[in-house]
C-alpha positions as MATLAB code, in Angstrom:
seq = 'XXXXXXXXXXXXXXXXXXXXXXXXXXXXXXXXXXXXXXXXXXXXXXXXXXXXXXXXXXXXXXXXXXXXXXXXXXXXXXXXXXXXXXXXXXXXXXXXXXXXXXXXXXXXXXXXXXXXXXXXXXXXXXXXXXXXXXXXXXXXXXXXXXXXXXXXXXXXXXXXXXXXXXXXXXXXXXXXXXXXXXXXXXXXXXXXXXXXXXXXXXXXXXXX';
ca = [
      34.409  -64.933   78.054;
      36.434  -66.843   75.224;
      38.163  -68.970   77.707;
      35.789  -69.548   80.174;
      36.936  -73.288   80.022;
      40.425  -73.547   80.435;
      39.984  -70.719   83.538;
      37.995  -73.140   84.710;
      40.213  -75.656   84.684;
      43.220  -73.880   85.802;
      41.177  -72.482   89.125;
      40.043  -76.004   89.855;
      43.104  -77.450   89.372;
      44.136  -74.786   92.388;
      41.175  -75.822   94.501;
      41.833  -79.403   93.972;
      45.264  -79.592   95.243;
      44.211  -76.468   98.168;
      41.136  -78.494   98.982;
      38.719  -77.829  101.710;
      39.440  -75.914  105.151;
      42.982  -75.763  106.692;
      44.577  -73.467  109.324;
      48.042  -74.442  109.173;
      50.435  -73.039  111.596;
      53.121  -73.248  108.929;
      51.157  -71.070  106.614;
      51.743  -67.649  105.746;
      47.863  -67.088  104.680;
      46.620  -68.222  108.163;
      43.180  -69.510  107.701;
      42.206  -70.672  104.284;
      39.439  -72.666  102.303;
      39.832  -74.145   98.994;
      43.366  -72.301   98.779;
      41.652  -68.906   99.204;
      43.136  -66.555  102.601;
      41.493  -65.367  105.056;
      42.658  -62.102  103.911;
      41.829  -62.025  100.763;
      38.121  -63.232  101.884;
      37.537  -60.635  104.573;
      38.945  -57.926  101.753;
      36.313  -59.195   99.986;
      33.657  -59.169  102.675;
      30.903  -57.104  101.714;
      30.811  -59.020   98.008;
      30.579  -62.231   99.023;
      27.446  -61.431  101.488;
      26.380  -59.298   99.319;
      26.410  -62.671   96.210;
      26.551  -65.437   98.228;
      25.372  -64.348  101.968;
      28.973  -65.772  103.051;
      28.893  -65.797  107.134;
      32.125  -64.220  107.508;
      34.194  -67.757  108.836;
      36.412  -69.197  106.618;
      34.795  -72.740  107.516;
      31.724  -71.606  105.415;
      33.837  -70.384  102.288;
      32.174  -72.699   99.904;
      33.431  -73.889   96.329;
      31.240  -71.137   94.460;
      32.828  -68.355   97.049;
      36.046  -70.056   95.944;
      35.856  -69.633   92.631;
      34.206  -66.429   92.388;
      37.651  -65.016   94.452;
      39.805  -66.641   91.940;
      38.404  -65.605   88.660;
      37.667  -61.851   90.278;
      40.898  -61.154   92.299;
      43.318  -62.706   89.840;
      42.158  -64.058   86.289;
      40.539  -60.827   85.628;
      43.027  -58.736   87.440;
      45.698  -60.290   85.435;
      43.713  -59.843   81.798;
      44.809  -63.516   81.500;
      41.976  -64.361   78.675;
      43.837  -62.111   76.801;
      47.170  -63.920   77.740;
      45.153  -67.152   76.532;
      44.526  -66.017   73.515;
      49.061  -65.829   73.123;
      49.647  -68.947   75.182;
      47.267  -70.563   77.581;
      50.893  -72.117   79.281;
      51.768  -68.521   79.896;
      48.431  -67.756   81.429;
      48.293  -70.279   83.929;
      51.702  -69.889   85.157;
      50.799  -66.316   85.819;
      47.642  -67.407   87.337;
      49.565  -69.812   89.611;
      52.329  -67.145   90.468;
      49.947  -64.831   91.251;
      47.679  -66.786   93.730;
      51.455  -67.239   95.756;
      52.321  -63.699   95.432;
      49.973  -61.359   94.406;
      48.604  -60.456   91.201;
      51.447  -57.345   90.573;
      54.795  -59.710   91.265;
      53.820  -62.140   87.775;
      52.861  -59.136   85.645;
      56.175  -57.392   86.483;
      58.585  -60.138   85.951;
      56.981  -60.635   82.351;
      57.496  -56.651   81.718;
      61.656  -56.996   82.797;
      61.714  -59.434   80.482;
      60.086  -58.111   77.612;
      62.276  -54.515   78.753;
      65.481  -57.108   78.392;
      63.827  -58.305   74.780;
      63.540  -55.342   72.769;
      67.245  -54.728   71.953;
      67.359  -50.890   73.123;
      63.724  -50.600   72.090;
      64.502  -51.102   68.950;
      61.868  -53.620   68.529;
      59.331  -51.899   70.733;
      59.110  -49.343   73.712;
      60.665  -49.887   76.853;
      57.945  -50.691   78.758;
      56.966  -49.017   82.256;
      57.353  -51.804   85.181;
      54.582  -51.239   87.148;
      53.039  -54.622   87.503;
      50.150  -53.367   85.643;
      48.869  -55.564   82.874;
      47.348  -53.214   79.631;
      47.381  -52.117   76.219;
      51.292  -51.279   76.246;
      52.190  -54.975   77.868;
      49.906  -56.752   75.529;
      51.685  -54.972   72.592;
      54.603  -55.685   73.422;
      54.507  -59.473   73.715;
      52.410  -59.281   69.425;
      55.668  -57.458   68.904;
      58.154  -60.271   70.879;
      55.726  -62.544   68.608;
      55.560  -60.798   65.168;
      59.950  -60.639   66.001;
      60.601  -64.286   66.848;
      57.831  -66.534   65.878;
      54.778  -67.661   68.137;
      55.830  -70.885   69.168;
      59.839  -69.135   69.968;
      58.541  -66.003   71.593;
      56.252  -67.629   73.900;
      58.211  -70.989   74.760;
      60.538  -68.143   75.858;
      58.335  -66.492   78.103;
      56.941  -69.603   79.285;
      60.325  -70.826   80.657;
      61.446  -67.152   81.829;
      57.947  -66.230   83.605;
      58.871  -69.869   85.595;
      61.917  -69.640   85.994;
      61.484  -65.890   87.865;
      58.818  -67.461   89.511;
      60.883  -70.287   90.777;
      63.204  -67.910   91.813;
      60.452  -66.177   93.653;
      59.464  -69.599   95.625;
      63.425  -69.884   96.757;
      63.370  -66.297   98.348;
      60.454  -66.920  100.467;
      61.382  -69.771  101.220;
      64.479  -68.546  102.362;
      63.507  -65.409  103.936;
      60.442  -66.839  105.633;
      61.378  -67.145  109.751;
      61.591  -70.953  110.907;
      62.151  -72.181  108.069;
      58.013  -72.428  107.357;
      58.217  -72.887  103.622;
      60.342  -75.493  102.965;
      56.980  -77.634  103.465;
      55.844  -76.235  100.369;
      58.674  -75.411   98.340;
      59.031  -78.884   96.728;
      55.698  -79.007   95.000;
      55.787  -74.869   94.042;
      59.014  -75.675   92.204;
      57.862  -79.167   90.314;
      54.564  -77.145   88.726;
      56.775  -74.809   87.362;
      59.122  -77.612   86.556;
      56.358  -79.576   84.545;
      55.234  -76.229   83.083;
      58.289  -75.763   81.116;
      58.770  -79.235   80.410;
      55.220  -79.917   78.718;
      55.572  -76.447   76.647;
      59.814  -77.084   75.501;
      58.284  -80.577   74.591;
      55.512  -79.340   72.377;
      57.104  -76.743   70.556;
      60.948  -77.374   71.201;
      63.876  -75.151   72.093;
      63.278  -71.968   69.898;
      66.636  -71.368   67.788;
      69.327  -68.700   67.872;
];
């Protein structure tokens, strides 16, 4: 795996700030261990006996479980080395989307965009927005690249991808009965904040 590192990184950065167990009435996920649901363990049951001998309670999800659930349910699922090897900024804001949302919600905001990029397909196809990422997706953003410019195409992205996920954060947040995620809505919006910040100030606002 090329980027075996900075996945690293990215899904400890996740644990660190999820650490250890919680059950937090104010959570949506119920249950969770090192920032990994109770539902997304249990749909992953017969795996993590089956690798780990995992007791089934979320007090005994260890670090390795942890991890394992990360890089299986969403770095892979989301063909993010292959993202990496565009912009690693791009991959781990659709890492971090998807660990709030679902691994479908990151992949289809990026293919609306790229839909909204290609000047009546002129550039390339209209893609399909099924909030599956393959060959067609991954074609389309060399094309976005090959059009504008690396450093352009993907600053672009980068600051759309966060923007819609922002955007994403406020809905739930609104939407969400008592008012539950407002806890959490002021550190979901400043990584996406910082996201955009760090990439606009390494490669600058991409001309018209």
């Amino acid at each position: 795996m090329p980027y075996e590192v900075f996945a690293k990184e990215c899904i400890v950065a996740e644990t660190s700030i999820e650490a250890g167990y919680v059950n937090d009435p104010d959570d949506l996920g119920k249950e969770t261990n090192h920032g990994i649901t109770i539902g997304l363990a249990k749909k992953n049951n017969t795996a993590l006996y089956t690798k780990f001998r995992w007791s089934g309670k979320m007090i005994d999800l260890t670090e390795e479980m942890a991890y394992w659930l990360y890089k299986y349910e969403f770095w892979d699922k989301l063909y993010l080395d292959d993202v990496c090897s565009r912009s690693k900024s791009l991959a781990r804001t659709m890492f971090r989307w998807g660990l709030k949302s679902g691994d479908s919600r990151p992949v289809t905001a990026l293919q609306e965009t790229l839909n909204c990029l290609n000047n009546k397909a002129a550039y390339w196809p209209e893609l399909v927005v099924d909030g599956w990422f393959g060959k067609r997706t991954l074609d389309a953003i060399d094309a976005l690249i090959k059009k504008r410019g690396r450093d352009a195409a993907m600053t672009f992205l980068v600051a759309q991808t966060n923007a819609d996920q922002m955007a994403f954060f406020k809905h739930i947040t609104l939407v969400r009965p008592d008012e539950k995620n407002e806890r959490f809505y002021w550190g979901w919006g400043l990584r996406s904040i910082r996201e955009v910040d760090g990439y606009i100030g390494k490669y600058g606002i991409p001309k018209v």
